[in-house]
Each structure stands twice: as C-alpha cells, then as structure tokens.
N, C-alpha and C positions, 0 to 999 in steps of 0.2 A: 232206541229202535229207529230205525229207517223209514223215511216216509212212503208211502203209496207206490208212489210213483217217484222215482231214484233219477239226481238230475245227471245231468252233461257232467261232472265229475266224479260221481258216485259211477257210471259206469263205464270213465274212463277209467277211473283207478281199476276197477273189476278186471278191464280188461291187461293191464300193464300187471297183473300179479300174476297171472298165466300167461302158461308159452306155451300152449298147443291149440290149434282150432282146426277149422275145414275150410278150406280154402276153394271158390268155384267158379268156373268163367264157359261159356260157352267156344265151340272149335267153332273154324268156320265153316263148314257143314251143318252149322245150328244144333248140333249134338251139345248135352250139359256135360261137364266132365268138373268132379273133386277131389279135394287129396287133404291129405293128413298134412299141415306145416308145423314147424316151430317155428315161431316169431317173438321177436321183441318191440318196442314202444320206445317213439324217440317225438317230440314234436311234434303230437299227433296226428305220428305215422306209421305204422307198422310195417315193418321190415324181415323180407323171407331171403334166404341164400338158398339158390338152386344151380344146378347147372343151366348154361344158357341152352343147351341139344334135349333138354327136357320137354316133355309136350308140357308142362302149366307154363314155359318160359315162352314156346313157342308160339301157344296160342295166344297168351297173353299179349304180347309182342304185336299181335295182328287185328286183337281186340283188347283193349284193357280195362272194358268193363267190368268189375269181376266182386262179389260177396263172401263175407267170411261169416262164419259161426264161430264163437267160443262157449264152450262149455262151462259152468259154475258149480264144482259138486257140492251137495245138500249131503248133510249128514245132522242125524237126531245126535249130540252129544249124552257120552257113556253108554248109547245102544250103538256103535258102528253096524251092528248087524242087518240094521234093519234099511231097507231098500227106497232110497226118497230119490226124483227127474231129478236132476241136473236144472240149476237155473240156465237160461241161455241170452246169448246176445246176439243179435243177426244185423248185419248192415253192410249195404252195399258203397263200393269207391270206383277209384279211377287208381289204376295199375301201370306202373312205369318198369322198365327195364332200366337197370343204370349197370355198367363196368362194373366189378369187383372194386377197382382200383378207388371208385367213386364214395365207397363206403367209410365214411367215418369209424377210426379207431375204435370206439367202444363200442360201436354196432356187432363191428366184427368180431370183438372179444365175446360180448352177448353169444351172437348164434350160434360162433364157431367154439365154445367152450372152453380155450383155452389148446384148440388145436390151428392155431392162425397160423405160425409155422409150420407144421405137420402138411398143410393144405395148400399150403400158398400157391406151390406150383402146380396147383387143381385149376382146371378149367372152370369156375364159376362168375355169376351174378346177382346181381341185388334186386328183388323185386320190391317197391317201395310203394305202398298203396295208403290214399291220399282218401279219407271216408268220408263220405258226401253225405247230403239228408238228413235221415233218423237212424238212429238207433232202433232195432226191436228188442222189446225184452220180457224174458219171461221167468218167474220168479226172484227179479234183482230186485232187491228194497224192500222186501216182501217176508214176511214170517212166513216158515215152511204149510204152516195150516191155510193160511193164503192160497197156496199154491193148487188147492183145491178146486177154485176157481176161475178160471183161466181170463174170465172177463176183470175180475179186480187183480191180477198176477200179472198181466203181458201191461207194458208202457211202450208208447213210442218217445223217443228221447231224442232230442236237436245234438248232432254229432259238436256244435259248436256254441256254448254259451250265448244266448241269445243278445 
C-alpha cells in the first residue's frame, strides 16, 4: 500500500499514465477560461498540440500562467458498478508556446497518435508547461476509504524532489 501522503514520483508517474486533464489560464480581460487537453510527459514537462489561432494558444501566448487538473479514476474492483470521485492532481506552471517544428519526434508521435504525416501540413503548435510549486492532491496514495476524509485524502506534493 501507498503511503499517506504520495511523494514527487508517486504522482509523477500518476500523471505520465494518463492523457487527459483540464487545462486553465486566465484571458486578458481577467476572464478564467478551460479546456479538455490531451497531453503527454516528457522531462517533467507536459506537452499539448493545439492550433497556434486557438484561444488557449492565444491566451497563453500573452499570459503563460496557467493550471492543469488530471483526473485519477477510483474503481472498487469486481463491483465496476459502483460510483467512487475520481482521485485528482491540481498544479499550476509556466506555459510556453514553441513552433511545431520545435517538438521532438516522440512527443509528436505521443499526441499526434500516429497521424504525424496526416497533419503535418496543419497549422499547429506545442504548448509546453514547465510545473512549478506543489502539487495538490486528492485521493493519490490513499485507500479509496481514505477518501472519505478529505483532510487525511488531499497532500500538497513539491513538483520537484526536494
């Protein structure tokens, strides 16, 4: 079993085994704005492909402060039925825009699934966010009955082995 409280690689790996979370940054009109991404894990970095004429690339572009969520689904094993939160992981970076051209080969195979030719001659870009801080989290490391508790369930986690 998992300790307490789950360290800097415990929910690194959580996050490099999934590819979807939410992605948020504020416009510049101080409006919140989020989106559905798929991302991969490279050098603890996570990497989005979007169009550069997109508002998350546009805004970001202009502010690159910006927070992700990934989701961790909970499942009671041989009851699927039964309905357990999602553990989560919350943490905010510093967001860069880079060229398409900039993206390392296997990044691109990552996102782009094996349609790297198909696309190529797509107008995109690489958003590459760089996580700062802590980590938040809530039921990682934790037995689902845990999760009961939100004060023994949530950990804050240093994004960077101390």
């Amino acid at each position: 079993m998992r300790s307490a409280h789950p360290t800097t690689e415990q929910v690194w790996r959580d996050i490099a085994r999934h590819i979807f979370g939410v992605l948020a940054w504020v416009t510049p009109a101080g409006e919140a704005r989020s989106a559905g991404i798929v991302y991969t894990v490279a050098d603890h970095r996570i990497y989005i492909v979007t169009g550069p004429e997109t508002w998350k690339a546009r805004h970001i572009a202009g502010n690159p402060h910006v927070s992700i969520t990934v989701t961790v689904p909970k499942r009671v094993p041989l009851m699927p039925w039964v309905k357990i939160p999602a553990a989560a992981i919350t943490f905010h970076g510093d967001a860069m825009i880079r060229p398409i051209d900039e993206a390392p080969a296997p990044i691109l195979r990552v996102l782009l699934r094996g349609l790297e030719k198909k696309v190529a001659h797509l107008d995109m870009c690489l958003i590459e966010i760089t996580p700062v801080g802590h980590f938040v989290t809530y039921g990682i490391g934790v037995p689902m009955l845990v999760m009961r508790h939100p004060e023994r369930a949530t950990a804050r986690v240093p994004v960077s082995p101390p």
